[in-house]
N, C-alpha and C positions, 0 to 999 in steps of 0.2 A: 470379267467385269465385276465392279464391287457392286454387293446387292443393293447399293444406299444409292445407285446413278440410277436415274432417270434415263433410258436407252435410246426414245425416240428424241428426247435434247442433245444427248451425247451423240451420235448421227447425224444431226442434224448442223452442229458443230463442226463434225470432223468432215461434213461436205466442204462448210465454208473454209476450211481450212485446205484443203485441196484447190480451191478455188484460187485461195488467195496465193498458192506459188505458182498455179498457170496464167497468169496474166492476157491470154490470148483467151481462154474459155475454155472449159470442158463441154462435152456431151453428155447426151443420159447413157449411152452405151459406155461411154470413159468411167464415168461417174460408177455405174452400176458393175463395171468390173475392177477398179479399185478399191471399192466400202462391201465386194461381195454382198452384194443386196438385188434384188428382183430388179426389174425396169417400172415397175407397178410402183413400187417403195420408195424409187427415187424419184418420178413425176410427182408424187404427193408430196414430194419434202419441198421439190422444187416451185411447186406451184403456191405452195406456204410463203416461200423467199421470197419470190415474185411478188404476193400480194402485197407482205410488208414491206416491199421495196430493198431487201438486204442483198438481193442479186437482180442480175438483170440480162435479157437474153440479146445478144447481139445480133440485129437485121438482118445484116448480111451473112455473118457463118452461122447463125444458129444456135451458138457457142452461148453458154451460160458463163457471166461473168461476175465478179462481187458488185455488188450497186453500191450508191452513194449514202444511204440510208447509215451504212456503218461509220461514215465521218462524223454522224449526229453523235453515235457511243464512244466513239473514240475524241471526240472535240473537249467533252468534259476533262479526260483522263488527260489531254494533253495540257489544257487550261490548267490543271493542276502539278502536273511534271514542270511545266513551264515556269510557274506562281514560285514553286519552288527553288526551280535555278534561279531567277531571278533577285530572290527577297533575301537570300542568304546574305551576301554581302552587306546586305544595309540591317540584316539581324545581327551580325556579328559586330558591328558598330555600335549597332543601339546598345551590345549587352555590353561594352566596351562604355560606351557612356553613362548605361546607368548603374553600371555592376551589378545586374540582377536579371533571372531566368529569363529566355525570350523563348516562344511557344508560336509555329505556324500549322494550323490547322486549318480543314476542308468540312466541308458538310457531307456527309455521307448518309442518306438516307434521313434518318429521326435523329443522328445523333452527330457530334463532330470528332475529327477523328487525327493526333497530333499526326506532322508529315513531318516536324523540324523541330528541334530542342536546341537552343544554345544556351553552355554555363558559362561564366567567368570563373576564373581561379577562388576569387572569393565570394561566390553564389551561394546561395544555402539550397543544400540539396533535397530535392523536391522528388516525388514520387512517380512522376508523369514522365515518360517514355514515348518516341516514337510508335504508332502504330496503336498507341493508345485511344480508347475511345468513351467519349465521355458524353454524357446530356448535357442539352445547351442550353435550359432555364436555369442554372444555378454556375454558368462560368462565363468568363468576359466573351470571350471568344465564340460560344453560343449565341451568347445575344446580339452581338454583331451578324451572325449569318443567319439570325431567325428577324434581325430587323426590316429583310427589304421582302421578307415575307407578309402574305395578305392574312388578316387575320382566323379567313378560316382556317388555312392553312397552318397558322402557330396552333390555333385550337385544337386540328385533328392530331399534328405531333404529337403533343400534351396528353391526349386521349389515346395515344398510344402507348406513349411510356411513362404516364404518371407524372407528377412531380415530386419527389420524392427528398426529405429534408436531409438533406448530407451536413447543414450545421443549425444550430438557431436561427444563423440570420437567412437562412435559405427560402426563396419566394416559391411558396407552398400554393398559391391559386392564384387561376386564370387570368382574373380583372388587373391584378396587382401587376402579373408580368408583363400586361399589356401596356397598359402605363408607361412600365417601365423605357418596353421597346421603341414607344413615340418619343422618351426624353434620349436612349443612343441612337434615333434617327435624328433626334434635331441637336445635337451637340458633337455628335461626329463619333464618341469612343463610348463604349460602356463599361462597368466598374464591379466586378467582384466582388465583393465584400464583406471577406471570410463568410464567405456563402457554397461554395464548396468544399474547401480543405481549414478545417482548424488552424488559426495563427497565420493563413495567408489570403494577402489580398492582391487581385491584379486589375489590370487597367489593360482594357483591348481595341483594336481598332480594325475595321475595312480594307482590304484589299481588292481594287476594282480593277477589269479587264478594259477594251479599249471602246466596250460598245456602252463600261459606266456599271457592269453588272458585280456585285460582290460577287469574286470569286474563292475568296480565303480570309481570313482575320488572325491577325496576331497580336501577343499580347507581353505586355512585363508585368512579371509575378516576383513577389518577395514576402519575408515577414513584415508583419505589421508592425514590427519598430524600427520599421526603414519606411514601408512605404507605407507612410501617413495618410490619414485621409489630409492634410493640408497637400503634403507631397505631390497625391496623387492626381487632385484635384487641379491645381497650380501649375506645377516643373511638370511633370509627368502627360499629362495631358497634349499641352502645347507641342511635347516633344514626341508621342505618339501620332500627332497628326498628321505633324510633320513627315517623320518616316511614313506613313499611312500614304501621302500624296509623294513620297520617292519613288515607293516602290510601287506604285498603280501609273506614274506618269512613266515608267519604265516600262509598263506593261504596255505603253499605248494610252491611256484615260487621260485625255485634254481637259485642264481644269483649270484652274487660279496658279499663277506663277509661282513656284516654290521661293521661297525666300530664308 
């Protein structure tokens, strides 16, 4: 085992993972002679499960089973696998209609994190990759997923990763950002502006699940001698909303009739 794992997490792990291909339950005897471990070592792990609710003991055989508790950590990752198959179609449209990069991203912790890139043939190529993970005070797509946050919440992010000026026009304090987040709550997208990457600016929007919660936000990014601030504001806008309410009434979010 590498010395950088954490043993009694890694254990703790690889029970539930035994769990999860006996569908009927293990015992602690089962248990205790497949992870070679004491019977002492697996009532302690299991009594852990138990509390958090990640497993759970069945009445009748006795049998330790995986609980429902792990629907709760797998609900997000689904919500996001899903957001994805989903939005593709209507991203490869949108980049079709407006000739320019489209970007679907997830909140991950403090910061957002690309799931989806699409170029057109004549896109201007951009730095931002799948997998990529970026702070969300200074990009479109940030501030969509920090807007349906409360604001202690925006404020503890911030105090955890700085804000830090990736251009001039980049919103360097607290009050300003907040502001900001109450004008892309009540206007539906918010606007980049070359506030993270030199020479480009983009326009982003919400992507909501069926219970109404952002789950993702995407966005179109170009240079600034395409997408105008008239552009953006105008064409660009109307036409992100739009897609914005495609791809969340797909998800299930009942709202105003697409038109």
């Amino acid at each position: 085992m590498r010395k950088d794992i954490v043993q009694s997490v890694d254990r703790a792990l690889t029970l539930l993972e035994y769990l999860a291909d006996e569908p009927e339950g293990l015992g602690v005897t089962e248990l205790s002679n497949r992870m070679d471990l004491p019977k002492s070592t697996i009532h302690r792990f299991l009594k852990t499960l138990l509390e958090r609710q990640y497993i759970r003991q069945n009445p009748k055989t006795g049998q330790y089973q995986l609980g429902l508790r792990l629907l709760y950590l797998s609900g997000s990752l689904m919500d996001q696998l899903d957001v994805r198959k989903v939005a593709l179609p209507y991203l490869e449209a949108l980049c079709k209609a407006t000739n320019e990069v489209i970007h679907l991203c997830v909140r991950d912790g403090d910061e957002a994190v690309y799931v989806e890139k699409v170029e057109g043939d004549n896109t201007i190529r951009m730095y931002s990759k799948v997998g990529n993970r970026v702070l969300m005070h200074c990009t479109a797509v940030g501030k969509v997923l920090l807007s349906e946050l409360l604001e202690d919440e925006i404020a503890a992010i911030m105090a955890r990763t700085g804000m830090p000026a990736k251009t001039k026009q980049t919103i360097t304090d607290l009050k300003t950002l907040l502001t900001e987040l109450a004008k892309v709550r009540s206007q539906g997208f918010a606007i980049d502006n070359v506030e993270h990457e030199e020479g480009i600016r983009c326009i982003g929007a919400p992507i909501r699940n069926y219970e109404g919660e952002i789950v993702a936000a995407f966005s179109i990014s170009g240079p600034t001698f395409r997408m105008t601030e008239e552009r953006v504001k105008t064409e660009l806008s109307s036409i992100i909303k739009h897609y914005a309410l495609l791809i969340s009434n797909a998800l299930g979010y009942v709202a105003a009739e697409v038109t």
